[in-house]
N, C-alpha and C positions, 0 to 999 in steps of 0.2 A: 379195747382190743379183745377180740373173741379168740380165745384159745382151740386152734382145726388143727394142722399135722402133731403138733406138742401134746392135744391132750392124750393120742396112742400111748405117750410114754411117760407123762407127768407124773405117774407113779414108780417111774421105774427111777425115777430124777428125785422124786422127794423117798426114795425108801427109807435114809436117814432118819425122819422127822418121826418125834416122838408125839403121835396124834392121842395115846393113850390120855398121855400127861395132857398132854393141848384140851383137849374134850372135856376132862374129869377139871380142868381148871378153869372153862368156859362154865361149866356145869356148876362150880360152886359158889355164882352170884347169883343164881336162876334159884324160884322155890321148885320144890317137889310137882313134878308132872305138870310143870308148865307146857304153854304152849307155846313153840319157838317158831320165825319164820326165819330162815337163813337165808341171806344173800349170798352171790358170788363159793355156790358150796362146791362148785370146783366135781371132783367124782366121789364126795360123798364120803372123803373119810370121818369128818368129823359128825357131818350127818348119821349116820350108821353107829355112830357110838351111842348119840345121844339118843336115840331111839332106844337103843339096848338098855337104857339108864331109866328109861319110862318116860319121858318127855315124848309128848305129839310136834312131830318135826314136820312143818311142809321149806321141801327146800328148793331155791330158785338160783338158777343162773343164767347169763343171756345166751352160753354155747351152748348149742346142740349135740355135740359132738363131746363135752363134759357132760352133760344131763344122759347121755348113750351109755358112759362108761358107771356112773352111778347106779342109776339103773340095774343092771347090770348084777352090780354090787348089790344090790338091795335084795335082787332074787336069790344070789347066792347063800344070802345070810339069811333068808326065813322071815324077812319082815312084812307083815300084811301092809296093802296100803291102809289102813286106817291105823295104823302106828307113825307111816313116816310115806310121804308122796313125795316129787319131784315133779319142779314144774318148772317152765320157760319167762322167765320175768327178765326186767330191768330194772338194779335196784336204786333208780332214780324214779321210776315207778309203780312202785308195789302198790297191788291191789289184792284183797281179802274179804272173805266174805261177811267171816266175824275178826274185830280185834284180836293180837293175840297178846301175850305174857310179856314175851319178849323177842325182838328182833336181832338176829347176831350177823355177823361179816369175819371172816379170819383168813388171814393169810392175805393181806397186802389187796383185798378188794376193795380199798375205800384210796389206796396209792394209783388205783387205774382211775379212778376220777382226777383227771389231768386238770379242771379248774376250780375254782372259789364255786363257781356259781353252779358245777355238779354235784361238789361236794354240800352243796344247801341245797339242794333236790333231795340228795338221800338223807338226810335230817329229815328236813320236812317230811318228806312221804311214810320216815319211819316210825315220826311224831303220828302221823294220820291213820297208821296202819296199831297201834301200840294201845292198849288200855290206860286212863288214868293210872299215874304209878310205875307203869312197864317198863323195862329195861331195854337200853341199847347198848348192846357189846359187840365192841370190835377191836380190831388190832390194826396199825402200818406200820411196815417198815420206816422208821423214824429218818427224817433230815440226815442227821450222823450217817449211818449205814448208806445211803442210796449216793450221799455227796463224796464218802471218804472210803468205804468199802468198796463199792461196787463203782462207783463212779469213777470213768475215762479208764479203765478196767482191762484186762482180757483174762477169760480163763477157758478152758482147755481140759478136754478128759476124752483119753485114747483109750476109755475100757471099748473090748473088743463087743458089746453087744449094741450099747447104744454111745460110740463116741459123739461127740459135740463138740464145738468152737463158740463162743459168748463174749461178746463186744462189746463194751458198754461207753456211753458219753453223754456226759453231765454238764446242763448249762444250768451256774450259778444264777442266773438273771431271772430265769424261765421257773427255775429248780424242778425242770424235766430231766431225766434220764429215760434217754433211748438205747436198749437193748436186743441187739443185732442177732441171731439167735440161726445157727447151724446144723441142724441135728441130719447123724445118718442111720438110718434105720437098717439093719442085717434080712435082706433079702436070698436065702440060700448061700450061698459064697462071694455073693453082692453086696454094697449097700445102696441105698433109696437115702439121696439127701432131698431135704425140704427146709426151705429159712422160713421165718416168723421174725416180727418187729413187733417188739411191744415197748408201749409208750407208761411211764407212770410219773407221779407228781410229789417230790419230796415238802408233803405238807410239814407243819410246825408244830408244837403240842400249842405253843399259843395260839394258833391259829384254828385248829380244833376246839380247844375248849372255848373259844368267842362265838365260832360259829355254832356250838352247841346251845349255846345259852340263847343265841338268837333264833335258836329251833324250837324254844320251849323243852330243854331240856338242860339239870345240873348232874353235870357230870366230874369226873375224878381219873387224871393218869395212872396206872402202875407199871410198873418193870415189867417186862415178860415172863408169865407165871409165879407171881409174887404178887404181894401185897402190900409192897414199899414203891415208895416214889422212883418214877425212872432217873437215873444218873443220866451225865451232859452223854456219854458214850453208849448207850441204850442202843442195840440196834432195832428193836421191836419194843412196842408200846400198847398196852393195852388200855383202854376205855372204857368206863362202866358209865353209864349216863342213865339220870331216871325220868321220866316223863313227868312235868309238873301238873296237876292239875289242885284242886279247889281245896285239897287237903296239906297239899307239902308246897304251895306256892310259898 
């Protein structure tokens, strides 16, 4: 699912989100002035940190209308592009021209790969695009959250700038959760409604860590922002996986 009317206000939706902390704790599996390719970087907040941190950031995602906003972002804050670029990819796809460091994904971009057989495209490709050694980091929202939180769901927010309506409905079978998505946008004394449906896929940590290891990579769960194993009620899960090659096979 390409994020179009949602991504005007995706930041007015996640202002909560401590991307400081998010950044600085993606940032301390990485070495010093890696070279990171980011999947799925949405508008670039986390992107934009780790550039500030000295890492060469090339960041991809498949909306346009998210890479607009980043951008954006990017000229505000003073970064050259040969510190941190933005580009149009799919990260079942990646392509690069050298290896890099490490490849990250955060914020539930590996939950919008709805099957097995996408979620082993972005392994694979991340295996292909990664140096002997490199690192793949990412986070999902984990099974728990998406089956018990958010799923069969509704929630509701009358703030007067950007109210919204969110509908959610979870098939145990499929372990899809489809989310119905309302938003109306403050036009002068108007609002401007537009829906979105987005589709994600309540993967497993078992199911993650098998397919990793079938991608040529050993990887390791933690809780979110920690460095302790995730609890059965975890609602985020982070991944640190290393690319095997001829030295640490």
């Amino acid at each position: 699912m390409q994020y179009i009317g949602l991504a005007k206000l995706y930041d007015t939706l996640m202002k909560d989100v401590d991307y400081d902390a998010w950044a600085k704790h993606v940032a301390s599996f990485m070495p010093a002035g890696a070279s990171v390719l980011e999947c799925a970087c949405g508008t670039g907040e986390i992107s934009i940190r780790l550039a500030k941190m000295g890492f060469s950031v090339t960041a991809s995602d498949v909306s346009e209308e998210m890479l607009l906003a980043a951008s954006q972002k990017q000229r505000a804050a003073g970064l050259s592009l040969s510190n941190l670029r933005f580009v149009r990819m799919d990260m079942r796809e990646l392509t690069c021209h050298k290896k890099a460091d490490c490849v990250i994904a955060c914020c539930d971009g590996v939950n919008y790969l709805t099957s097995r057989a996408d979620v082993k495209r972005f392994f694979a490709s991340a295996n292909a695009a990664l140096k002997p050694g490199g690192l793949l980091l990412f986070d999902i929202s984990s099974r728990y959250k998406l089956a018990n939180v958010l799923g069969n769901n509704a929630f509701v927010d009358s703030s007067r700038e950007t109210p919204y309506m969110w509908q959610n409905y979870y098939d145990d079978e499929t372990k899809l959760i489809r989310m119905e998505l309302s938003f109306f946008e403050r036009k002068g004394g108007l609002y401007e409604r537009f829906d979105e449906v987005h589709i994600q896929r309540a993967h497993s940590e078992r199911e993650i860590s098998g397919w990793l290891g079938e991608a040529g990579f050993e990887g390791r769960a933690y809780g979110f922002l920690t460095r302790e194993a995730p609890g059965p009620e975890a609602e985020r899960i982070q991944f640190a996986a290393v690319k095997k090659g001829e030295d640490n096979e």
